[in-house]
N, C-alpha and C positions, 0 to 999 in steps of 0.2 A: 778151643771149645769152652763154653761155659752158658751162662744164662741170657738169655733172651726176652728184650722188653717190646712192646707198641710201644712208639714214638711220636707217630706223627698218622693224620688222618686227613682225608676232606672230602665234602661230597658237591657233588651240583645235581642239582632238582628243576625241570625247567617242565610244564607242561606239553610245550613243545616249540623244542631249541630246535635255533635258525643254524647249530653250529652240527659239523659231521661228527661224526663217531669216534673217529681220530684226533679231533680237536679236543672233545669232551673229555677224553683220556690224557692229554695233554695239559689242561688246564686244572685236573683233577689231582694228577701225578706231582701237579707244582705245587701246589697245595699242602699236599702232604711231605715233600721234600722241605719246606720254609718251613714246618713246624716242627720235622723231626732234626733239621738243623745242617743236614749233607746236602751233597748235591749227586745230579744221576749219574758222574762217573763212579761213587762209591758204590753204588747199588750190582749188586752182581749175582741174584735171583730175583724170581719172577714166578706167580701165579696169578693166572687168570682166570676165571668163572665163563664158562661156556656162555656165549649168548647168540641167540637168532636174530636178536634185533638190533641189525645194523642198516646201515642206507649207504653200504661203499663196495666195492668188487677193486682184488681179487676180497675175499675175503670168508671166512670159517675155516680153509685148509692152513693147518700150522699157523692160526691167529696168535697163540705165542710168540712166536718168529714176527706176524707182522707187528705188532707192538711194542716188541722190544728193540725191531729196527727203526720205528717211527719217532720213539723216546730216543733214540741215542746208545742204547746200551751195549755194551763191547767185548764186557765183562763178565759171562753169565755161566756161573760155577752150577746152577741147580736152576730150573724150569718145572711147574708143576700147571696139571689143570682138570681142573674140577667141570664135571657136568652132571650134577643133581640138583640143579634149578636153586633154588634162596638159601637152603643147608649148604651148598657150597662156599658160600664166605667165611663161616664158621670154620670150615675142615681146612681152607688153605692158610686160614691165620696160624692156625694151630701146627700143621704140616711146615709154614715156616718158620715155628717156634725150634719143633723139633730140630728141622734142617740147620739151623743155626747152633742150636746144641749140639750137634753134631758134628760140626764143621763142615760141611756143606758149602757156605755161604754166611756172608759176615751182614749183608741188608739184604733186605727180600721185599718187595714191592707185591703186592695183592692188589689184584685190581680188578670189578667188574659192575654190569652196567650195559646201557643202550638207550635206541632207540624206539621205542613203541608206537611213537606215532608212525611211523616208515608205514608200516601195518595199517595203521588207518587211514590215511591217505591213500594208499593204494585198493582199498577196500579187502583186505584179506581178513576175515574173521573164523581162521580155520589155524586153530594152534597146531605148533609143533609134536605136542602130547596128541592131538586128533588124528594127528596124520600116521602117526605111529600106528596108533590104535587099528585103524581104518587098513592099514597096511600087513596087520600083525596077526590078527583077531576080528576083520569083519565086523568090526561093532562102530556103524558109521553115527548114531547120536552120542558121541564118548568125549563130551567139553567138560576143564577143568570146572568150569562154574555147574552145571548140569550134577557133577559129579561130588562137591561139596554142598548142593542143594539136594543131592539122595541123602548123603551123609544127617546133613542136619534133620531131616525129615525123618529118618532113621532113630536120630538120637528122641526127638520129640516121642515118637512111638515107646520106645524101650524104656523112657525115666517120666514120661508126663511131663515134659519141661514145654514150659510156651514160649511162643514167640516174642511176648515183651520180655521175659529173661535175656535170652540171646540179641535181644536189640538195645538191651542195657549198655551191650560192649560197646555197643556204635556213640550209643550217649555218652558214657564216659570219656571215650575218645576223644572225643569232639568239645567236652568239657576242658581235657587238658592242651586241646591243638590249640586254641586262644592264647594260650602264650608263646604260642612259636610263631614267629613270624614270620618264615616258610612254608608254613604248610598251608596249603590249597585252600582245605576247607578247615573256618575258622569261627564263623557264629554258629550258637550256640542250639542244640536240637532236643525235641523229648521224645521220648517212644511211640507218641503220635504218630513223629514227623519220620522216625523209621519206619514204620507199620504202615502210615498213607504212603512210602515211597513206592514208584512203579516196582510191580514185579520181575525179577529178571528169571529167575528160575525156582519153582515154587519148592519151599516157603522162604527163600532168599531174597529181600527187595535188596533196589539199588543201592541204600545208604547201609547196608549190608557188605556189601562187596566193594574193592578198590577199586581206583582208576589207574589204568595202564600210563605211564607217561616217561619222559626220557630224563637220562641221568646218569651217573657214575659215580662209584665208589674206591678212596684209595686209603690203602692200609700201609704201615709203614714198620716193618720187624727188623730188629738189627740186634746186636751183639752187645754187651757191656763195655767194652771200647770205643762204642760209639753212643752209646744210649744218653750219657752226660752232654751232648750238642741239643737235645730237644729243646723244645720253648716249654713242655708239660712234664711233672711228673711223671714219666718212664711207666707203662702200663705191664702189671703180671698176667699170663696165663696161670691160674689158678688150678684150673681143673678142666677136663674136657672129655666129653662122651658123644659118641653117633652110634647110631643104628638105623638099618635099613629095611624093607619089606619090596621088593620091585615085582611083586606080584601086584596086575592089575585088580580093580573093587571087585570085578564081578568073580574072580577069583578066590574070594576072603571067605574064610566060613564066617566072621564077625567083620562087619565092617568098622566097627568103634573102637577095636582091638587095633591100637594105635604103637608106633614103635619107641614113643615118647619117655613115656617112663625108663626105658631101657640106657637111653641116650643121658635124659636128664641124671638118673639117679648113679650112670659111671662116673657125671662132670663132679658131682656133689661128694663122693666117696673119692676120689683123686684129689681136689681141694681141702678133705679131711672137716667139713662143714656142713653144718645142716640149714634147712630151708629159711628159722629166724636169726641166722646171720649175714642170708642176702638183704641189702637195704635198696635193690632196684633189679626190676623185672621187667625184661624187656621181650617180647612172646611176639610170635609172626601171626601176623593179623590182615591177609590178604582178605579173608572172610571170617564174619563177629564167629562160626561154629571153631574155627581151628583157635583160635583165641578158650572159649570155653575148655576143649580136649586138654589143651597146654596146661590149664588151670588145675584142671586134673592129671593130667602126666606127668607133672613137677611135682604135683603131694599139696600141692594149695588146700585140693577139696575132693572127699571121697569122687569116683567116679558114678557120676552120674547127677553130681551135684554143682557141677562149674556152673551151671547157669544161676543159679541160686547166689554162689559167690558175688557173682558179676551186680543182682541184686542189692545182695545187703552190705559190698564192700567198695567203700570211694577206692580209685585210683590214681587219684593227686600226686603232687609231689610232696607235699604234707602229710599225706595217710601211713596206715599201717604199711599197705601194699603199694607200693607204687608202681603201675603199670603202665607202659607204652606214652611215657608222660610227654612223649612229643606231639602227642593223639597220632602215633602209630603212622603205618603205610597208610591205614583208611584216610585220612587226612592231609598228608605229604606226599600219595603219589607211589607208585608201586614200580621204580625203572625197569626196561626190560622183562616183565614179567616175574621181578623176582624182587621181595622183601627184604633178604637179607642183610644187605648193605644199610640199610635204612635201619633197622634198630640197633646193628651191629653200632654203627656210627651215634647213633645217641647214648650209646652205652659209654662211649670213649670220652665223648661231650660231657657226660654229667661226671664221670671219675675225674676229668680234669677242671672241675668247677667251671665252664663255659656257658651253662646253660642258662644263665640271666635269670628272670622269671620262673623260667620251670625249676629250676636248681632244686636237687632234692638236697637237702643238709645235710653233712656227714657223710653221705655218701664213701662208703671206702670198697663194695664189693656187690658186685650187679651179675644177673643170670641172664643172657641171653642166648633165647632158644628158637630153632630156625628151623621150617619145613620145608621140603622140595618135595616135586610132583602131588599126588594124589596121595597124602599122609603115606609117601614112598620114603621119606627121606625124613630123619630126623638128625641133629647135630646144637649141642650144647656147650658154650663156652661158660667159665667162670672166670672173670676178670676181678681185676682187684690193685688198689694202689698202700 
C-alpha cells in the first residue's frame, strides 16, 4: 500500500467515428497505457462510467466484464462503476486513488465514453433521463436541455442577470477553442452571434448548448512502483469532494440551490487550499447556465453574480482565472452525453505542460469540477504536480 499517481491519459474526440464502441475503447486504453509506460497485462482494475450510447449488442449488462474481456484483462483485483452521468469520471479516478491506497489493486484503468451519433442516426431524440422521467413521475415534456433552460430562466428572474451575461461563457469559450486544434468549433464569436443563434429552448440558444458527439476517455491510476515508467510527471489527487441531490427539479423547493458548493468546498478543505492557489479551472459546461452556478459554487463570485464574473473576467490561459481554456465541451464536443472526461483530460494536459498554445504557465494545481444529471450530481477533483 501507499500513494497513488495519474499517469497516463488520452482521449479521442470524433464527430462522428466510422469506428465501434469497442474499438474507440481500445485505441483510447493505448493511448493511455504508452504514456503511463505498462502495458495491459499490468493493469488489474477497472472503472467504467455507465453509458447508453453505444451501437454494439450484447451490451450494458455487466459492460465491465465486457470491456475488460475485450482489452485483455486477466488480472482484475477491484471493478468499479459509476452511473451519474459526467460527475462520474471525477468519482472513479478518485475511487481508484483510494483503491490503490488500499491495496486493492496496483493500476486501475478509468474509462468512459460513446457513441452519440448511434442516436442520431437512428432518429431517437428521447434521452435516457426522459425516459425515466416519463416512467417514474408522468412528466412526459422532462429533457435535459428543457430543464437547464427553466433553470436559467429561473436564475434570470431571481438576480436580473441578462442573457448577454450568460452568453459571455459561450464567447470566452470560443475565444480560448482557437488554440486547440481539436476542437469542433474554433472561429471566433460575439454576444450577437450567441443571441442571433436559433433558439433551442427559451432563453437557451444553440451556441448556448453542446453538441452531442462520439469519443472516449482513458485515465490511468497506478501505485508508486509503477508511477516512475510514466512519460509525465506522475499527477496528485489533492483533494476531492461529491455531493448528491437525486431529487427531480420539480421536486426542489429552490431550483438554484445547487449541490456544488458542498462538493467543491470538501475538495478544497481536504487539499488544505484555498480558491487563489488554483492556477486552472476547469468547470462542466454542457450549458453557458451550469458554467455561471459552478462560478458561484466554487466561491469565484457571490451567488447570484457568476454572470457578471463571466462579464468582467477573461478566461485565457494568460488571465487571472483561467477557465475551460480548451473552450470547454461547448466547443470540443460533449461524448456520450457527458462532459466529464473532456475537462477531466485537459486538466491532466495542462499539469503536464502538453497544451502547446493554450499552456497556462506555471501551472502546478487545477480544480475541476463536474455535474451529472439535472444539477443531480456534483463531484470535484483537486489535482496537482
Amino acid at each position: 500500500m501507499g500513494r497513488a499517481y495519474i499517469t497516463g491519459f488520452h482521449q479521442v474526440i470524433e464527430k462522428e467515428s466510422r469506428r465501434g464502441f469497442f474499438e474507440l475503447i481500445g485505441e483510447t486504453v493505448q493511448g493511455a497505457l504508452e504514456m503511463g509506460g505498462i502495458s495491459i497485462d499490468e493493469i488489474d482494475g477497472l472503472g467504467v462510467v455507465h453509458t447508453t450510447a453505444v451501437d454494439e449488442r450484447p451490451i450494458r449488462i455487466m459492460l465491465a466484464n465486457q470491456v475488460a474481456n475485450y482489452l485483455g484483462i486477466r488480472r482484475l483485483r477491484y471493478i468499479d462503476v459509476a452511473e451519474f452521468g459526467g460527475a462520474s469520471f471525477n468519482a472513479l479516478v478518485y475511487r481508484a486513488v483510494r483503491a490503490i491506497e488500499n491495496g486493492l489493486a496496483r493500476a486501475v484503468l478509468v474509462i468512459g465514453g460513446g457513441k452519440s451519433s448511434v442516436f442520431r442516426r437512428r432518429g431517437i431524440d428521447e434521452s435516457l433521463v426522459a425516459r425515466n422521467y416519463v416512467s417514474t413521475h408522468r412528466v412526459i415534456e422532462f429533457l435535459p436541455t428543457s430543464d437547464y433552460a427553466m433553470v436559467a430562466l429561473r436564475y434570470s428572474h431571481v438576480y436580473n442577470a441578462t442573457d448577454e451575461g450568460r452568453a459571455m461563457i459561450a464567447v470566452r469559450e470560443r475565444a480560448n477553442a482557437r488554440y486547440n486544434k481539436d476542437a469542433l468549433f474554433r472561429e471566433p464569436i460575439s454576444v450577437a452571434d450567441v443571441l442571433g443563434s436559433p433558439m433551442v429552448s427559451y432563453p437557451l440558444r444553440l451556441l448556448e448548448v453542446v453538441m452531442p458527439v462520439d469519443g472516449m476517455s482513458a485515465f490511468l491510476v497506478v501505485d508508486e512502483g509503477l508511477a516512475w515508467k510514466s512519460r509525465i510527471t506522475p499527477i496528485s489527487v489533492l483533494g476531492y469532494g461529491e455531493a448528491h441531490d437525486p431529487s427531480p427539479l420539480f421536486d426542489r423547493d429552490d431550483i438554484l440551490n445547487t449541490v456544488i458548493p458542498i462538493s467543491a468546498g470538501k475538495a478544497l478543505s481536504e487539499a488544505s487550499i484555498g480558491l487563489n492557489d488554483i492556477d486552472l479551472f476547469m468547470l462542466y459546461d454542457a450549458y453557458t447556465i451550469m458554467v455561471v452556478l459552478e462560478i458561484e459554487g466554487i466561491g469565484l463570485a457571490e451567488k447570484g453574480l457568476g454572470w457578471r464574473f463571466a462579464e468582467e473576467h477573461d478566461f485565457s490561459p494568460s488571465s487571472t482565472y483561467p477557465i475551460n481554456v480548451n473552450g470547454g465541451s461547448l466547443n470540443t464536443g460533449q461524448p456520450a452525453y457527458m462532459s466529464g472526461g473532456v475537462i477531466l483530460t485537459e486538466a491532466l494536459t495542462q499539469l503536464s505542460g502538453m497544451a502547446g498554445e493554450r499552456q497556462v504557465k506555471g501551472v502546478s494545481k487545477a480544480l475541476v469540477n463536474a455535474i451529472g444529471g439535472i444539477l443531480n450530481h456534483s463531484t470535484t477533483l483537486i489535482l496537482g504536480v
